[in-house]
Backbone as a chain_set.jsonl record, in Angstrom:
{"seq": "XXXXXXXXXXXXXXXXXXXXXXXXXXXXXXXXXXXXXXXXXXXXXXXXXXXXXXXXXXXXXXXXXXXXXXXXXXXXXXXXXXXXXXXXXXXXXXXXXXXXXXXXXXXXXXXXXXXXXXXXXXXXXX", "coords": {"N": [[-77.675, 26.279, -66.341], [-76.395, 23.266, -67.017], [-74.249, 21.137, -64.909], [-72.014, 18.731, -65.235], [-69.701, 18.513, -64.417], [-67.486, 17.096, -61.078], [-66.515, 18.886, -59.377], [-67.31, 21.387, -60.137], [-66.28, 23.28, -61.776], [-66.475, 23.615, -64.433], [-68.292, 25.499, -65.128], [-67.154, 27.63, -64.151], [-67.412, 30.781, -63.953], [-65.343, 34.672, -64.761], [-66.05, 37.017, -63.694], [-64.87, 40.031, -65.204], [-65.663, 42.622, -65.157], [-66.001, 43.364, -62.537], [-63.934, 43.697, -60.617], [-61.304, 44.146, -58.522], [-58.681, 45.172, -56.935], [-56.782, 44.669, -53.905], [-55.795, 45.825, -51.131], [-54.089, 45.573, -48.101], [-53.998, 47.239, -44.936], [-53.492, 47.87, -41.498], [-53.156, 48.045, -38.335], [-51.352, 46.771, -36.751], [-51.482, 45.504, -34.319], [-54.632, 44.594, -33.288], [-56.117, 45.687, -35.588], [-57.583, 45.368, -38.651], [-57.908, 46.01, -41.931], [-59.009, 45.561, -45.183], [-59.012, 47.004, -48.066], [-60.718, 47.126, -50.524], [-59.884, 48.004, -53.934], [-61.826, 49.324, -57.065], [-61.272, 48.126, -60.44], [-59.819, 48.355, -63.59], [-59.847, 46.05, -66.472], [-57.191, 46.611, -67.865], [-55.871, 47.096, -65.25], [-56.135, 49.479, -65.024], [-57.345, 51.586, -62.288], [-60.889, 52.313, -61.247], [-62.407, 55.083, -61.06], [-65.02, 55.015, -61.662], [-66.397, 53.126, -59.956], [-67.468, 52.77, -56.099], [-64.817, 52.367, -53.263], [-64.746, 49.774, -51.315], [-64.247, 48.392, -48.028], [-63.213, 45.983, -45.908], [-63.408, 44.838, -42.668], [-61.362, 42.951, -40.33], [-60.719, 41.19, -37.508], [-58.997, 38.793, -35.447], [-60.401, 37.034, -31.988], [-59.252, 36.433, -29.436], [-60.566, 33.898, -27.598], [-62.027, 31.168, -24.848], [-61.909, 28.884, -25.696], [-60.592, 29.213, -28.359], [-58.807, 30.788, -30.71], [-60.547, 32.919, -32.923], [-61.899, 33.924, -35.978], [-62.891, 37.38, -36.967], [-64.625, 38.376, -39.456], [-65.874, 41.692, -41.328], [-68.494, 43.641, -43.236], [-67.661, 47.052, -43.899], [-69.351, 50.359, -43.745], [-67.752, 52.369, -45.322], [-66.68, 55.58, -46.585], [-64.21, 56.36, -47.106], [-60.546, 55.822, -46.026], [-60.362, 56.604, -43.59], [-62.436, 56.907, -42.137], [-63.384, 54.216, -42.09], [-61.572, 53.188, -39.903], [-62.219, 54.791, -37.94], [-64.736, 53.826, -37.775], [-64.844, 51.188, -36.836], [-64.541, 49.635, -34.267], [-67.431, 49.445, -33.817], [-68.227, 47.775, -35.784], [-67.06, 45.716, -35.399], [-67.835, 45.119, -32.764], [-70.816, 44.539, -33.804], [-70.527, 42.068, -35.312], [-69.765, 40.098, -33.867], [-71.859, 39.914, -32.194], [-73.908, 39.147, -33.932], [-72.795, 36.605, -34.449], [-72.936, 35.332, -31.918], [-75.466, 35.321, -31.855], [-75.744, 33.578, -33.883], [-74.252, 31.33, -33.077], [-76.163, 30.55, -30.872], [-78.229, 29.826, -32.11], [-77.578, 27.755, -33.621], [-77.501, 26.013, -31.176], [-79.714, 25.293, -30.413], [-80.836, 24.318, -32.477], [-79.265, 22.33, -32.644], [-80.105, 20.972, -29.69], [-82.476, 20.39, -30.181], [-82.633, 18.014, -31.848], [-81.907, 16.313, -30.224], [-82.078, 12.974, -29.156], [-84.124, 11.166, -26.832], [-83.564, 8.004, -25.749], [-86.252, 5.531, -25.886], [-88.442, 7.412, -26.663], [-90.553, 9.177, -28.819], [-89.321, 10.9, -31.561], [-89.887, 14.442, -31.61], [-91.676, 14.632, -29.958], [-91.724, 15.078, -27.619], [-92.005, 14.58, -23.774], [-92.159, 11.336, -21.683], [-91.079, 8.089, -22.727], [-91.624, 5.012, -23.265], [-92.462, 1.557, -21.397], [-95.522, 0.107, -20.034]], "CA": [[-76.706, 25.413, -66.971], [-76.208, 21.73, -65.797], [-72.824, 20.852, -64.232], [-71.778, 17.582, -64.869], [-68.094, 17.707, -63.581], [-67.673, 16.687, -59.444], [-66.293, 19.784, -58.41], [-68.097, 22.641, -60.406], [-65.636, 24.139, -62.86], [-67.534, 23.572, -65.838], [-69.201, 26.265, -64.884], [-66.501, 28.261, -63.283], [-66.695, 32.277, -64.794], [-64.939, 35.335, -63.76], [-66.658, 38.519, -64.002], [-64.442, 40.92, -65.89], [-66.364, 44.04, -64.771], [-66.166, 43.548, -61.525], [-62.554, 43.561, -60.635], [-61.199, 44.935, -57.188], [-57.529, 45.155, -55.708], [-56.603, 44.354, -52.131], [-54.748, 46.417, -50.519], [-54.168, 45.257, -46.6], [-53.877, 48.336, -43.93], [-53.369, 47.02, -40.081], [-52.575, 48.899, -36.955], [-50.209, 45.285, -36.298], [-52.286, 44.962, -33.151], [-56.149, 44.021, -33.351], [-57.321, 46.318, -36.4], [-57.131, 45.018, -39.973], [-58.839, 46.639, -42.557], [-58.89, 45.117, -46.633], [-59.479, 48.199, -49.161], [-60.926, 46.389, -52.273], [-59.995, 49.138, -54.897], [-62.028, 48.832, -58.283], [-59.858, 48.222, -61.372], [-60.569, 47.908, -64.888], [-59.189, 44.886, -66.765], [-56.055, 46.466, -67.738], [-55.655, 47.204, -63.601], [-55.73, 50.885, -63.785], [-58.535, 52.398, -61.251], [-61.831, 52.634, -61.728], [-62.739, 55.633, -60.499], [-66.954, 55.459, -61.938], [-67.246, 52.482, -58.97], [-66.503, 53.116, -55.435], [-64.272, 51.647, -52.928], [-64.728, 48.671, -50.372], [-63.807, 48.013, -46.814], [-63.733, 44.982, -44.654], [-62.75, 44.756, -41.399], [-60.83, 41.745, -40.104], [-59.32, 40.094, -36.651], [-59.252, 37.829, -34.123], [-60.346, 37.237, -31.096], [-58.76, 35.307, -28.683], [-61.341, 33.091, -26.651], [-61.378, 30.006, -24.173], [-61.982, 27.981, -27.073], [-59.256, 29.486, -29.243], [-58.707, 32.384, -31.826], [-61.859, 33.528, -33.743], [-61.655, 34.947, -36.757], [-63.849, 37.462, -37.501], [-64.765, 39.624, -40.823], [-67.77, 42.241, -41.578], [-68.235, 44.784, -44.254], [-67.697, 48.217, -43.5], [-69.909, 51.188, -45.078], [-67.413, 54.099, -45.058], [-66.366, 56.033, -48.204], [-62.872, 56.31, -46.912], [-60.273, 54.77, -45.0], [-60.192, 57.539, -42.292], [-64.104, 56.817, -41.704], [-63.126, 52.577, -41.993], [-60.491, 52.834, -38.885], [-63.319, 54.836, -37.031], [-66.334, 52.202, -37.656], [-63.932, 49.243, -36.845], [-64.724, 48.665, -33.405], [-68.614, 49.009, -33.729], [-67.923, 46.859, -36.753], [-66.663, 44.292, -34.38], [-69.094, 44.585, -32.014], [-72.025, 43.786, -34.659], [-70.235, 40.745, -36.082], [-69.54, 39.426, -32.403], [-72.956, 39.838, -31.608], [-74.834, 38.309, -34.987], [-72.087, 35.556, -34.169], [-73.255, 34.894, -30.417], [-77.146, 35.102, -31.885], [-75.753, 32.486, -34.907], [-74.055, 30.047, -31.974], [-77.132, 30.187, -29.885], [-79.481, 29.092, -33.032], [-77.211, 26.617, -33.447], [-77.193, 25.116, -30.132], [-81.387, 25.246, -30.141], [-81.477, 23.237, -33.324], [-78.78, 20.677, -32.01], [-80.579, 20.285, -28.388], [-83.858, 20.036, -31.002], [-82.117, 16.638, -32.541], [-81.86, 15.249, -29.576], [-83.425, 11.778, -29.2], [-83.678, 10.093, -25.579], [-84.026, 6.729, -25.638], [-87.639, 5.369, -25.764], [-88.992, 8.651, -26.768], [-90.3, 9.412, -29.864], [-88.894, 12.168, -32.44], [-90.239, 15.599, -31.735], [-92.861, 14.488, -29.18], [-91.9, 15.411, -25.804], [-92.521, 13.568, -22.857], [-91.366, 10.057, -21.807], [-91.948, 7.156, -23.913], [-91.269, 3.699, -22.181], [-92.864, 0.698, -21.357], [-96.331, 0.733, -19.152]], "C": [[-76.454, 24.209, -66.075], [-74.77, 21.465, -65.63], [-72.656, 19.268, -64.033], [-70.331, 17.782, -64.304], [-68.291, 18.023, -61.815], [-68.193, 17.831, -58.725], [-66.711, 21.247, -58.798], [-67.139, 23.492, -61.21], [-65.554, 24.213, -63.803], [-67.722, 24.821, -65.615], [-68.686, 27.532, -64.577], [-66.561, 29.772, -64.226], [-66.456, 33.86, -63.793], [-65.633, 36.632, -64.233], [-65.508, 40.131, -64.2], [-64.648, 42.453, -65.358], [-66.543, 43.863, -63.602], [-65.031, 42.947, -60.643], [-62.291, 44.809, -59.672], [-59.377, 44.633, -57.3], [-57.066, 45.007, -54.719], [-55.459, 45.132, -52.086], [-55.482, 45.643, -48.663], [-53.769, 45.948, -45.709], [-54.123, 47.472, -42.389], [-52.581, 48.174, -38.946], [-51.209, 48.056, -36.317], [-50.592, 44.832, -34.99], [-53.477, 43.711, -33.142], [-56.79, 44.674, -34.807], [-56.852, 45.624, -38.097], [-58.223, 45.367, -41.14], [-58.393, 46.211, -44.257], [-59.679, 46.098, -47.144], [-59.642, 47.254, -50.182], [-60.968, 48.085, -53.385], [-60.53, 48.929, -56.497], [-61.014, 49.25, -59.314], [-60.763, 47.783, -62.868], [-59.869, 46.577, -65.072], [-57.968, 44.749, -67.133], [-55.468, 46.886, -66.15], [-55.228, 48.635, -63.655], [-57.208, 50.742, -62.834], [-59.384, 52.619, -61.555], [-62.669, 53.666, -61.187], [-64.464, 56.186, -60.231], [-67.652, 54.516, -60.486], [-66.227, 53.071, -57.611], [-66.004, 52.004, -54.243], [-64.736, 50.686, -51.684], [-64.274, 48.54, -49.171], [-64.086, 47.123, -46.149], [-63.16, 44.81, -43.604], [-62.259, 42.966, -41.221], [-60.047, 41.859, -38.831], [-59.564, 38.903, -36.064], [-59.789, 38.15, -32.708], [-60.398, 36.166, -30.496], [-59.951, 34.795, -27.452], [-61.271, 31.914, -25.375], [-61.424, 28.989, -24.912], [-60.894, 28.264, -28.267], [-59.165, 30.276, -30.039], [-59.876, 32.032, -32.472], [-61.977, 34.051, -34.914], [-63.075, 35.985, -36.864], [-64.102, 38.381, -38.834], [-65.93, 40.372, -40.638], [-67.337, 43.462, -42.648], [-67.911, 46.09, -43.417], [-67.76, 49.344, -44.563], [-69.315, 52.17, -44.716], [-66.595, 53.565, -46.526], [-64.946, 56.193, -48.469], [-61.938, 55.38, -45.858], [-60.203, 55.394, -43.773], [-61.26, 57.096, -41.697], [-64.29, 55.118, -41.594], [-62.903, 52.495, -40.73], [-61.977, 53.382, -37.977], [-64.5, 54.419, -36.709], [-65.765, 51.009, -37.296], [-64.556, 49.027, -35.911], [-66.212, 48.864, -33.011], [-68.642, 47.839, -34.91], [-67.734, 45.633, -35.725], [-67.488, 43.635, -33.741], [-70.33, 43.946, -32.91], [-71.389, 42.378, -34.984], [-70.307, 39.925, -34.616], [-71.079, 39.018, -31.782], [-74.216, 39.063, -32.973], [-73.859, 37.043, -34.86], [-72.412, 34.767, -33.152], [-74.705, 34.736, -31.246], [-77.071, 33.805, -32.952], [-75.45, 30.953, -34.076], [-75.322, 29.622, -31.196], [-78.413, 29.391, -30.844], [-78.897, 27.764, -33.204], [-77.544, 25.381, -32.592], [-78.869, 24.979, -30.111], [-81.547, 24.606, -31.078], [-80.354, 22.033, -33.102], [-80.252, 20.155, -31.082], [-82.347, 19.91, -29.368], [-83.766, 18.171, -31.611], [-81.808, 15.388, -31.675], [-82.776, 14.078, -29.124], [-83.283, 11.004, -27.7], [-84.195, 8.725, -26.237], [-85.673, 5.717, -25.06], [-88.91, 6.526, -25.412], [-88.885, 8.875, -28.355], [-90.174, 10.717, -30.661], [-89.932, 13.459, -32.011], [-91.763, 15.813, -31.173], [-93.268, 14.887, -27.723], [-92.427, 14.189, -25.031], [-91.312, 12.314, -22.717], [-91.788, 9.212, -22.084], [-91.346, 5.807, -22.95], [-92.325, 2.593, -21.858], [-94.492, 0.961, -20.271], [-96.657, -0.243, -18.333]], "O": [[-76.341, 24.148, -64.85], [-74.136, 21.732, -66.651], [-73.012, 18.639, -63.037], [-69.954, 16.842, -63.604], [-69.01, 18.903, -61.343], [-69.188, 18.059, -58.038], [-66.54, 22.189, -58.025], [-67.456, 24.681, -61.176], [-64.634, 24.834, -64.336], [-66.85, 25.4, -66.263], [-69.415, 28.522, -64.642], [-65.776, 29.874, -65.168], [-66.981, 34.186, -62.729], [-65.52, 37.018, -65.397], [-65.476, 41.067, -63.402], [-63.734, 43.266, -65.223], [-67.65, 44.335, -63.346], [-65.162, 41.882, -60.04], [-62.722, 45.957, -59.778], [-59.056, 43.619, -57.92], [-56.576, 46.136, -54.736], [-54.447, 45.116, -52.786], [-56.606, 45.37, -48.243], [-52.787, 45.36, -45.259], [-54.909, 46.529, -42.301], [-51.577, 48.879, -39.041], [-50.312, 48.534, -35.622], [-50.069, 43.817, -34.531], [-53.366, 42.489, -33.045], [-57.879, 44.239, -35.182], [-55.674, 45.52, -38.438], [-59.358, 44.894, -41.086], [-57.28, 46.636, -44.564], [-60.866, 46.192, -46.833], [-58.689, 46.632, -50.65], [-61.849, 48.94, -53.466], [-59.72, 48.382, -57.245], [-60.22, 50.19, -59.284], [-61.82, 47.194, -63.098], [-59.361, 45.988, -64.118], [-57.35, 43.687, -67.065], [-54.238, 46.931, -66.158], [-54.402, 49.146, -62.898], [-57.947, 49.757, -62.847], [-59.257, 53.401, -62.498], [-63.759, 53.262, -60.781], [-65.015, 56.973, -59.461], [-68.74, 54.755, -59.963], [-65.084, 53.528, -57.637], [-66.586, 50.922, -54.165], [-65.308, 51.447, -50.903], [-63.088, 48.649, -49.483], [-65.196, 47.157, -45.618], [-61.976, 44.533, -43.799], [-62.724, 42.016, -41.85], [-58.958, 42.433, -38.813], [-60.463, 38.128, -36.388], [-59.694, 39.284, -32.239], [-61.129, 35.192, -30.68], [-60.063, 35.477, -26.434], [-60.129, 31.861, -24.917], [-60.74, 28.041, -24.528], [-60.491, 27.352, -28.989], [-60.298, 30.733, -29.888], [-60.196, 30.847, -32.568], [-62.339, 35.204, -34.681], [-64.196, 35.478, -36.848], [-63.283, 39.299, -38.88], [-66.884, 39.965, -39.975], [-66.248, 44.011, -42.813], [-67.947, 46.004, -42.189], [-67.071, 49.545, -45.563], [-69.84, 52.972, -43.944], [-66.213, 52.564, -47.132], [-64.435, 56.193, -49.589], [-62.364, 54.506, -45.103], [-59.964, 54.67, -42.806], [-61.073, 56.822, -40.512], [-65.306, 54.709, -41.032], [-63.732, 51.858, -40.081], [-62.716, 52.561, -37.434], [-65.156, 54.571, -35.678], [-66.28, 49.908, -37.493], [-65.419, 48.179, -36.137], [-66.453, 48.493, -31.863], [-69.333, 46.874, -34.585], [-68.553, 44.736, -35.527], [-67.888, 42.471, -33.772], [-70.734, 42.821, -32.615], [-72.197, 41.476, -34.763], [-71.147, 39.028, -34.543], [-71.345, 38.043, -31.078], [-75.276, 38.534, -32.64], [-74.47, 36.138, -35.429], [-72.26, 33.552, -33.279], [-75.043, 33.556, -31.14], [-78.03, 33.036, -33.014], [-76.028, 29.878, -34.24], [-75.5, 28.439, -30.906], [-79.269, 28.615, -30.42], [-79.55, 26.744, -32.988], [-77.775, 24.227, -32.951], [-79.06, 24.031, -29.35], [-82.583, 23.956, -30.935], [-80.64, 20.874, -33.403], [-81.131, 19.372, -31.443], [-83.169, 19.115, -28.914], [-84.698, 17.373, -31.711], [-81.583, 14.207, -31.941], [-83.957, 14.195, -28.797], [-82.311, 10.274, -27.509], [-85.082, 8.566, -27.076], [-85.92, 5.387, -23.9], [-89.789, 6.606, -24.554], [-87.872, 8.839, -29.053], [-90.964, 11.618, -30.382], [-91.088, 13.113, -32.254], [-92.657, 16.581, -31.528], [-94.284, 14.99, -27.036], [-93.03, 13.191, -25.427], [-90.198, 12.212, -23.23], [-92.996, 9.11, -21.867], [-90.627, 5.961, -21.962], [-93.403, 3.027, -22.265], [-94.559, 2.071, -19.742], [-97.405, -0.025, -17.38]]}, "num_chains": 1, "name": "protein.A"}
């Protein structure tokens, strides 16, 4: 379907059948855990799909709070709280491997002065 308006809400639809709840569980420390509970459309419970977990905090850096999120595959919330802080660790660490790609396709963009694009070496007068 083509989208002529700016900002894309031509287009905008909500999927009916696939309808969650938030609930928000927190230790009030570091742990924060979002239960997505499926729901039908009149919002009882859908008990044929099953339930959701995402982990959520911060972490305070020398650069400044962090947020971070990641799924989490447990069937309950007892089995959520006890995957949290490998949960963490994975996101922290596909986060550090996402900064470092980053910084290798900046320092890639860099252009010295009388050097041409993606040539190496030094370019300059002879």
């Amino acid at each position: 379907m083509v989208d002529d308006s700016p900002n894309g809400l031509d287009t905008l639809t909500i999927d009916t059948a696939n309808l969650f709840r938030e609930e928000s569980i927190t230790d009030t420390q570091s742990a924060n855990i979002k239960q997505l509970i499926p729901i039908t459309l009149d919002g009882t419970e859908d008990s044929s799909r099953d339930r959701q977990f995402i982990g959520d905090t911060t972490l305070m850096t020398q650069m400044g709070p962090i947020p971070v999120q990641f799924p989490i595959p447990a069937k309950n919330l007892q089995e959520a709280f006890t995957m949290f802080p490998e949960g963490v660790q994975g996101a922290v660490e596909k986060l550090q491997e996402r900064a470092q790609e980053m910084a290798r396709e900046e320092a890639s963009r860099i252009v010295v002065p009388g050097q041409e694009p993606n040539r190496g070496g030094f370019g300059g007068r002879g």
